[in-house]
C-alpha positions in Angstrom: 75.5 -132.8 -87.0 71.9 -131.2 -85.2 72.7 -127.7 -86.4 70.3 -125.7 -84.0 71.3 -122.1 -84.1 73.3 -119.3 -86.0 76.1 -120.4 -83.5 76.0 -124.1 -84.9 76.0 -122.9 -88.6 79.0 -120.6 -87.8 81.1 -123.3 -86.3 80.2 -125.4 -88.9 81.1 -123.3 -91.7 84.2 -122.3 -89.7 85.6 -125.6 -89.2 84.7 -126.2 -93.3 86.8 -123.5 -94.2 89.6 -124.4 -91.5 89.9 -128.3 -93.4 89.8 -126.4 -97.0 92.7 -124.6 -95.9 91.1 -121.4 -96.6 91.7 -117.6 -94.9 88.4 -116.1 -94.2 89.8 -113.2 -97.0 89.8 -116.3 -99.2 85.9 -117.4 -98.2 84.9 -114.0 -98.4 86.2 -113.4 -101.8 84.6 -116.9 -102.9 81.4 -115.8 -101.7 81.3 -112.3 -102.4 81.3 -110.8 -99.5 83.1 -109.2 -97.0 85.8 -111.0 -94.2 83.8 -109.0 -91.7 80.6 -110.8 -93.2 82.5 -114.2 -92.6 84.0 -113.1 -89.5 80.2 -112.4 -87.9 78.9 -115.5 -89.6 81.4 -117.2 -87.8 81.0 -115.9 -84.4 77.5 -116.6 -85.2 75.8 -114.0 -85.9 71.8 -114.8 -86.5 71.5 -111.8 -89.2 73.1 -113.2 -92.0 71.8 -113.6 -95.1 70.4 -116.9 -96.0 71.5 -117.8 -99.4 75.5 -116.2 -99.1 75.1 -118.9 -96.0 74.2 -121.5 -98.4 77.1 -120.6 -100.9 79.9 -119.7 -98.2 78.7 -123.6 -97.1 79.1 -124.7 -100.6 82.1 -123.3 -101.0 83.9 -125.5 -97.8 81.6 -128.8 -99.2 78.7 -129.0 -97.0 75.4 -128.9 -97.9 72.1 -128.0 -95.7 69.7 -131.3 -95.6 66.2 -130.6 -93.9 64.8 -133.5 -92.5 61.5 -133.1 -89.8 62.6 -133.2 -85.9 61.7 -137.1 -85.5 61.2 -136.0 -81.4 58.4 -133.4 -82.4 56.8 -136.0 -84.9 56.7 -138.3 -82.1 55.4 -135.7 -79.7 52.7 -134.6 -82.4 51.6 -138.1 -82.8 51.0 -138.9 -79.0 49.3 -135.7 -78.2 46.7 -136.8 -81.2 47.6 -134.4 -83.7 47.3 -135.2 -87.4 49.5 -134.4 -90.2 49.6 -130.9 -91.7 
């Protein structure tokens, strides 16, 4: 999946927790964190911290894989720019 916002992460990590069977107590407790911190997460909230994002996503077996956006390489290319 194109994750392309908080609101994309949160659904993701959502429906992870949802096929591990887990309450977002259970998540929360796993992470270290609060529910509430899950809760906004969640609901997509673009204030969370980055690496309790990485280990709440661990935690439901997804991992983050950053690849470049193969449109905007494209784009770059045409317009004459070089690489960085």
């Amino acid at each position: 999946m194109r994750v392309a916002n908080a609101v994309d992460v949160g659904a993701l990590l959502r429906d992870g927790r949802m096929r591990q069977g887990m309450t977002q107590a259970q998540l929360a407790e796993a992470v270290g964190t609060s529910r509430a911190w899950v809760v906004a997460v969640e609901s997509g909230s673009p204030n969370a911290r980055i690496d309790l994002v990485l280990r709440a996503l661990q935690w439901v077996d997804l991992v983050v894989d950053v690849s470049p956006d193969q449109a905007s390489a494209e784009l770059s290319r045409l317009l004459g720019g070089g690489d960085d």
